[in-house]
TIFIVO-802120 format. One record per residue (C-alpha): residue in one letter; x, y, z; residue number from 1. Coordinates in steps of 0.02 Angstrom, whole numbers, plus 50000, padded with zeros to 5 digits. Example, Ala and Ser with C-alpha at 12.3 -4.5 7.8 and 13.67 -1.06 7.14 Angstrom:
<atoms>
<atom base="A" X="50615" Y="49775" Z="50390" vexdo="1"/>
<atom base="S" X="50684" Y="49947" Z="50357" vexdo="2"/>
</atoms>
This chain:
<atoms>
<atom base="X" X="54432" Y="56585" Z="56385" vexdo="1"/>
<atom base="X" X="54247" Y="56548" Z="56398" vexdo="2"/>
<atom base="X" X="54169" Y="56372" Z="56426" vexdo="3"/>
<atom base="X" X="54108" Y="56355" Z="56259" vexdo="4"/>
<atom base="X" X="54265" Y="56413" Z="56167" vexdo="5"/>
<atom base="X" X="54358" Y="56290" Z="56284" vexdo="6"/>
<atom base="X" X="54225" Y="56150" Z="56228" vexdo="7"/>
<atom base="X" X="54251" Y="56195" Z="56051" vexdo="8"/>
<atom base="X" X="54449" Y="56178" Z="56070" vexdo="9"/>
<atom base="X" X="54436" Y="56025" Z="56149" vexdo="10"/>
<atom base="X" X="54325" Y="55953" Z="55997" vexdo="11"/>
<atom base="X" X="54447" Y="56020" Z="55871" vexdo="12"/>
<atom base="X" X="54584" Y="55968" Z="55949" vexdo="13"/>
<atom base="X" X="54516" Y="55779" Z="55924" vexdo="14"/>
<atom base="X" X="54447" Y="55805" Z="55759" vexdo="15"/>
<atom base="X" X="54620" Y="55856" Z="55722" vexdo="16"/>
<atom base="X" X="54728" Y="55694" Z="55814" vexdo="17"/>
<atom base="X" X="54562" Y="55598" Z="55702" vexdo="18"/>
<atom base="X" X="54613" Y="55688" Z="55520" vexdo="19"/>
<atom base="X" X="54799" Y="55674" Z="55577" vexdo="20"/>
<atom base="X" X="54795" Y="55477" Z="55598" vexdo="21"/>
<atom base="X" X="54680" Y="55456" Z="55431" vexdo="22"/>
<atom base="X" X="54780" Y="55570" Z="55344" vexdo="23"/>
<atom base="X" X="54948" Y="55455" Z="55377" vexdo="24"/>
<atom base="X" X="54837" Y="55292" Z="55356" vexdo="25"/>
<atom base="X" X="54813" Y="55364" Z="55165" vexdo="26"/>
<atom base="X" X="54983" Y="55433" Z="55133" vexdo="27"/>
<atom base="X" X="55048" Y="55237" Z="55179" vexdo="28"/>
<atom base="X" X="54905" Y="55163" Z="55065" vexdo="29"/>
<atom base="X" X="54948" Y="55313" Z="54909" vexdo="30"/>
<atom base="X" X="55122" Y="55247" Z="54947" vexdo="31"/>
<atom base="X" X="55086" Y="55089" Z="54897" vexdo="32"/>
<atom base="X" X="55006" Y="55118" Z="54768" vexdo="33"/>
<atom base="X" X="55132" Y="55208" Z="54687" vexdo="34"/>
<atom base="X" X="55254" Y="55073" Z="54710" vexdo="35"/>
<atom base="X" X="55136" Y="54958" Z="54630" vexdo="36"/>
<atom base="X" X="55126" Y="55084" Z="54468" vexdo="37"/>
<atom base="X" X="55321" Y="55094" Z="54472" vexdo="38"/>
<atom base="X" X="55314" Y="54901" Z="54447" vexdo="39"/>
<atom base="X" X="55178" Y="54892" Z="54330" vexdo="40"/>
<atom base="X" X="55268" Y="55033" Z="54213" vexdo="41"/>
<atom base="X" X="55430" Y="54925" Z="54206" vexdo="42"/>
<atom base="X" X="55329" Y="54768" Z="54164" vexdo="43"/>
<atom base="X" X="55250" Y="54856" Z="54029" vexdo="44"/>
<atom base="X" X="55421" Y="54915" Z="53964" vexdo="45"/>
<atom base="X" X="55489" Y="54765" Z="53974" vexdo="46"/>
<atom base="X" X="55361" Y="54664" Z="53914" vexdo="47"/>
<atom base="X" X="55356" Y="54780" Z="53750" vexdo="48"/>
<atom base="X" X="55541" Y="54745" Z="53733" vexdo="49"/>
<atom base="X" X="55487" Y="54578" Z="53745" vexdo="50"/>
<atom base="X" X="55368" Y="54579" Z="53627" vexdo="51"/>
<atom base="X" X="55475" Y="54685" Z="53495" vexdo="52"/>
<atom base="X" X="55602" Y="54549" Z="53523" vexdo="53"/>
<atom base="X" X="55495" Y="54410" Z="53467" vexdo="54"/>
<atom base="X" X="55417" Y="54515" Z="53312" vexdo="55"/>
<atom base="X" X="55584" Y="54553" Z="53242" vexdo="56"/>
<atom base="X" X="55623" Y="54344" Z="53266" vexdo="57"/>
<atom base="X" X="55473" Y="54320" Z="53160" vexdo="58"/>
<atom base="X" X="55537" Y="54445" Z="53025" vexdo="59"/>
<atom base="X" X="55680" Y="54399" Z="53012" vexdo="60"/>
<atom base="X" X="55615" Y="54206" Z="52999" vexdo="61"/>
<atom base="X" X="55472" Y="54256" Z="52869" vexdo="62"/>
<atom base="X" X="55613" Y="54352" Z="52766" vexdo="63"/>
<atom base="X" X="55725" Y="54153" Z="52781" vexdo="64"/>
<atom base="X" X="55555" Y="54074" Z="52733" vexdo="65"/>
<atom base="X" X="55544" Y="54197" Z="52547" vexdo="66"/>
<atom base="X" X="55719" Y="54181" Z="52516" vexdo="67"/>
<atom base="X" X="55707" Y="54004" Z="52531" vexdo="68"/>
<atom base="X" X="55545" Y="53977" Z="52444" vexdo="69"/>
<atom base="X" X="55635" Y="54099" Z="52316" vexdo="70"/>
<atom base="X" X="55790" Y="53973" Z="52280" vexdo="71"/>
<atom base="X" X="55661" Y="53817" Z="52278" vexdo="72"/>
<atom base="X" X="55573" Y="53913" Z="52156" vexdo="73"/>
<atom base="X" X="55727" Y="53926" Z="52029" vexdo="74"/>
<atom base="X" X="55729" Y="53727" Z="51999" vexdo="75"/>
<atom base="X" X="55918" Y="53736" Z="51984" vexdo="76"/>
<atom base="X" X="55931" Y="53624" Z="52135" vexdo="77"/>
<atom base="X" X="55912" Y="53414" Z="52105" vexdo="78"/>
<atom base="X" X="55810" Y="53319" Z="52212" vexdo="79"/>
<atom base="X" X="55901" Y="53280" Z="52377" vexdo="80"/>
<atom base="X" X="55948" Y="53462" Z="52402" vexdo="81"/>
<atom base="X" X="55758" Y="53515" Z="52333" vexdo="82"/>
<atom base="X" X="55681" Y="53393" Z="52485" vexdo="83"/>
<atom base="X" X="55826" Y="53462" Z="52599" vexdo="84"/>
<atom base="X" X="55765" Y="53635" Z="52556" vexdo="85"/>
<atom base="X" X="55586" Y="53591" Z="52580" vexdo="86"/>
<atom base="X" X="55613" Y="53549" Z="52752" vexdo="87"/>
<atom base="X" X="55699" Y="53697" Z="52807" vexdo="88"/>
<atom base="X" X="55566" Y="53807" Z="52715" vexdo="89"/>
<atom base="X" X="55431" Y="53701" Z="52836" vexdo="90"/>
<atom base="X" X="55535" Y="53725" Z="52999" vexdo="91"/>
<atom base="X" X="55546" Y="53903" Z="52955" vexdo="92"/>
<atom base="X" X="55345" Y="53913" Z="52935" vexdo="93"/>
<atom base="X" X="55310" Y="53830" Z="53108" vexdo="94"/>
<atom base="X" X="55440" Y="53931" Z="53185" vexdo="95"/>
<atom base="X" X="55342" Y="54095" Z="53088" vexdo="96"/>
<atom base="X" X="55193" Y="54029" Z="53185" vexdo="97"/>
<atom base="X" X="55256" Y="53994" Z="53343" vexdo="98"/>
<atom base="X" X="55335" Y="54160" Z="53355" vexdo="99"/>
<atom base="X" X="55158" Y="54256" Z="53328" vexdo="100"/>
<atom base="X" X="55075" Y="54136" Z="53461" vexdo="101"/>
<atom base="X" X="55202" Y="54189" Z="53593" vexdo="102"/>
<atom base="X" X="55179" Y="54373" Z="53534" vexdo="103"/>
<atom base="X" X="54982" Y="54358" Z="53556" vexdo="104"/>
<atom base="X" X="55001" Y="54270" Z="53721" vexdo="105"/>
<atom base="X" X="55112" Y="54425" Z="53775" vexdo="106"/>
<atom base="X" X="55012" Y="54573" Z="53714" vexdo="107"/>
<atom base="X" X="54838" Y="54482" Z="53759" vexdo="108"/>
<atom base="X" X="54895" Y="54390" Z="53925" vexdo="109"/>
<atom base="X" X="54874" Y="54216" Z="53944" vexdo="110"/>
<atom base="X" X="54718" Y="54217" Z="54032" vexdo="111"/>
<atom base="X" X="54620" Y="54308" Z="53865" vexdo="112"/>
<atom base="X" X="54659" Y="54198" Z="53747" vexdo="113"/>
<atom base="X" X="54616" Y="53978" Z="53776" vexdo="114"/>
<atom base="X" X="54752" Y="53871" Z="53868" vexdo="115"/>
<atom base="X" X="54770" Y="53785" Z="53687" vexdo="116"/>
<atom base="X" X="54859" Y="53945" Z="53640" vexdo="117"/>
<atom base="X" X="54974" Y="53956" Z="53758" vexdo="118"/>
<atom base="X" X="55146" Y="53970" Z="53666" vexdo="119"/>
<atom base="X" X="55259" Y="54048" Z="53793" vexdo="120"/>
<atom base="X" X="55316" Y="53987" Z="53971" vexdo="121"/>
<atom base="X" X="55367" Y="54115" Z="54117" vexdo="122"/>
<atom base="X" X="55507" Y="54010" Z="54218" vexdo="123"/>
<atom base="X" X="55469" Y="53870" Z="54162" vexdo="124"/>
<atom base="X" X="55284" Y="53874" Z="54176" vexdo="125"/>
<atom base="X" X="55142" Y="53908" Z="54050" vexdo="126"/>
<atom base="X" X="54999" Y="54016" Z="54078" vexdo="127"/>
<atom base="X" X="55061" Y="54141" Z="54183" vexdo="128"/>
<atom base="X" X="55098" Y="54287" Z="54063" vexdo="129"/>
<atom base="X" X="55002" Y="54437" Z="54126" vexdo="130"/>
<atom base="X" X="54992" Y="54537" Z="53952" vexdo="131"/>
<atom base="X" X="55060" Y="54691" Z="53884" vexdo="132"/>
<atom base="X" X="54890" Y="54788" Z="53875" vexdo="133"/>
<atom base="X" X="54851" Y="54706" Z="54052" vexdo="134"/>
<atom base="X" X="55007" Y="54794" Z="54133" vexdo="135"/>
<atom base="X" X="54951" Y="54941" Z="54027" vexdo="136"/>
<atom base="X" X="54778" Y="54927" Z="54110" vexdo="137"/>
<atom base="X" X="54820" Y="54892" Z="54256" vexdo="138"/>
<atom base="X" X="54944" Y="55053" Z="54272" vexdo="139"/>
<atom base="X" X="54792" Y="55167" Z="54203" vexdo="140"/>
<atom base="X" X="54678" Y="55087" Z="54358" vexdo="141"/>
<atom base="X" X="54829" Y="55133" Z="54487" vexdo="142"/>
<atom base="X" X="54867" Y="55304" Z="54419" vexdo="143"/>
<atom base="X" X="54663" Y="55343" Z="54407" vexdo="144"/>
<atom base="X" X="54666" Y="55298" Z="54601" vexdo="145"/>
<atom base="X" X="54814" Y="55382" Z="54660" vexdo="146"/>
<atom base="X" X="54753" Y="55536" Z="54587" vexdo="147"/>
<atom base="X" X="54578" Y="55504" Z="54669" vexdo="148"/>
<atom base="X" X="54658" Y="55479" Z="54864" vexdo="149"/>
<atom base="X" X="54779" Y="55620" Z="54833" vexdo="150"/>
<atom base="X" X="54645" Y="55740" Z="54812" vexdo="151"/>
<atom base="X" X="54578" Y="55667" Z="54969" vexdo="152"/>
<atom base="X" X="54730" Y="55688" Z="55062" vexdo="153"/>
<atom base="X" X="54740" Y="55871" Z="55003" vexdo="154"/>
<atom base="X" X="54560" Y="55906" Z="55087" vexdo="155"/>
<atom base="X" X="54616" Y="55808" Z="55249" vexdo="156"/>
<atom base="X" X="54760" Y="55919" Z="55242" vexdo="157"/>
<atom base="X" X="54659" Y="56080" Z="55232" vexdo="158"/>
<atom base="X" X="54529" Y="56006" Z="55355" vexdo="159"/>
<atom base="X" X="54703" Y="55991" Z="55485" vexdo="160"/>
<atom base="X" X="54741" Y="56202" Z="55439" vexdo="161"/>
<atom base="X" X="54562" Y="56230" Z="55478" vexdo="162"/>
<atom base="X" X="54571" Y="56153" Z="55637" vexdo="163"/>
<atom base="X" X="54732" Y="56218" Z="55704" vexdo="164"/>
<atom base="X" X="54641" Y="56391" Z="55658" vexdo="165"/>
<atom base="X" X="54511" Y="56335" Z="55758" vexdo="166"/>
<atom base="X" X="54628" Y="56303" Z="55901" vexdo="167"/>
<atom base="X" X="54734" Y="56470" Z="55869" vexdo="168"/>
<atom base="X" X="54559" Y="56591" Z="55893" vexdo="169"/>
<atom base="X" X="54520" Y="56587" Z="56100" vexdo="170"/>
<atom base="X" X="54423" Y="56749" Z="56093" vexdo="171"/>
<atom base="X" X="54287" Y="56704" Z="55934" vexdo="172"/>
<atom base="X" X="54177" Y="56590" Z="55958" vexdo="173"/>
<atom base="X" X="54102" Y="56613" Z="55822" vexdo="174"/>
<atom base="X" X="54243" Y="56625" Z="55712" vexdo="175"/>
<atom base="X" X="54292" Y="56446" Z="55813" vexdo="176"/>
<atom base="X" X="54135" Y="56366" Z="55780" vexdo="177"/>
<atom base="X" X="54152" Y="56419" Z="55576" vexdo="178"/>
<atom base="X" X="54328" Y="56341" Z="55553" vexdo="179"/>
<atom base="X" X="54256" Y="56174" Z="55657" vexdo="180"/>
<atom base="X" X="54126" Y="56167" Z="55509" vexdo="181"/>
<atom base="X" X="54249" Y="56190" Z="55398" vexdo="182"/>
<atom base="X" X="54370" Y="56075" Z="55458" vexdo="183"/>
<atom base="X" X="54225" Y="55936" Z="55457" vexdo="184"/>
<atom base="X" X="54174" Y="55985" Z="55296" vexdo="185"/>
<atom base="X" X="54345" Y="55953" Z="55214" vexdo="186"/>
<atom base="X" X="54388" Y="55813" Z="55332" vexdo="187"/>
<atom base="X" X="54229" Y="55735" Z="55273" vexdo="188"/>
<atom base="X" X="54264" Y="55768" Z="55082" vexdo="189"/>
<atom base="X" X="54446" Y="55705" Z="55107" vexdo="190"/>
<atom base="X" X="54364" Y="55549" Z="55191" vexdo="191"/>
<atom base="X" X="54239" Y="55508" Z="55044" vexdo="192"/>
<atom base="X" X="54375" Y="55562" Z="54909" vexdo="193"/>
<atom base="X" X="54490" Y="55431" Z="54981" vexdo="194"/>
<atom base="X" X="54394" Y="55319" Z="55013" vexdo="195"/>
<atom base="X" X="54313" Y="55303" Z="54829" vexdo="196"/>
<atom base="X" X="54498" Y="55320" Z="54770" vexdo="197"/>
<atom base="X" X="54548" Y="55146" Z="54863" vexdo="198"/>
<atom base="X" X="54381" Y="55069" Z="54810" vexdo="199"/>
<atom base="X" X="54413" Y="55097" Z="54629" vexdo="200"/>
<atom base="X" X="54586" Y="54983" Z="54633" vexdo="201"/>
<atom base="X" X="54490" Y="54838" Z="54726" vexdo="202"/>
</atoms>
């Protein structure tokens, strides 16, 4: 083996322990990610059960509040029961209204909409619903980075082949020094893909 082929080995060789070690540092952080998109998905799912909960409340209440307005309507009822009617017919209305305030606060999120609107608590406390569309959002924004760093990991795993090639030809130099180029060329790629991957979630 030749000086220079031996130089060019020993390069690979720590371009390749460099790639290695960035390559695991992503796979931890494209790890995490995707536990954090696992968590946002069942949010979402359970926040639209959530949500589909409190719109069939409200239709069901709405339907109370016709049938009721419906029998007050007839005039067969005296007095008393007409006032006693009335009332239920207004606790029906503010519970109508109540109902769509908690279902805005849980599609929208309670920090889109003012802290006057707040209708629903989240154990025990108000203004801490993160909304429907924001779980949906924020899924999107994992999935769009994931995808992003995964295609860098996929270069910084062909910039790892490249340089074991490197290491495998002794006799070519020139064949040695094409694979290191290669092997930076992907590494680098792998590096920039990544790294624009994990700035778009920040």
């Amino acid at each position: 083996m030749s000086k220079q082929s031996k130089k060019i080995e020993e390069r690979g060789g720590v371009l390749i322990i460099f790639f290695v070690a960035l390559l695991a540092i992503m796979e931890v952080l494209n790890n995490s990610f995707e536990k954090q998109i696992t968590n946002a998905d069942n949010n979402e799912v359970s926040y639209s059960d959530w949500y589909n909960a409190k719109s069939i409340k409200q239709v069901m209440k709405e339907n109370e509040r016709d049938f009721l307005a419906a029998l007050l309507s007839t005039g067969l009822m005296d007095r008393d029961h007409s006032s006693v009617l009335k009332e239920k017919i207004d606790k029906t209305k503010e519970l109508i209204i109540k109902y769509e305030a908690e279902k805005t606060e849980i599609l929208m999120g309670s920090a889109n909409i003012p802290p006057s609107s707040w209708a629903q608590d989240l154990d025990g406390e108000m203004g801490k619903i993160t909304g429907l569309r924001e779980w949906r959002e924020i899924s999107r924004k994992l999935k769009d980075t994931v995808g992003k760093i995964n295609l860098g990991i996929l270069f910084l795993q062909i910039s790892v082949v490249f340089g074991v090639v490197c290491l495998i030809i002794q006799e070519n130099v020139k064949l040695q020094k094409t694979f290191t180029l290669l092997m930076l060329a992907a590494g680098m790629i792998g590096i920039v893909l990544s790294l624009y991957g994990y700035a778009s979630s920040l």
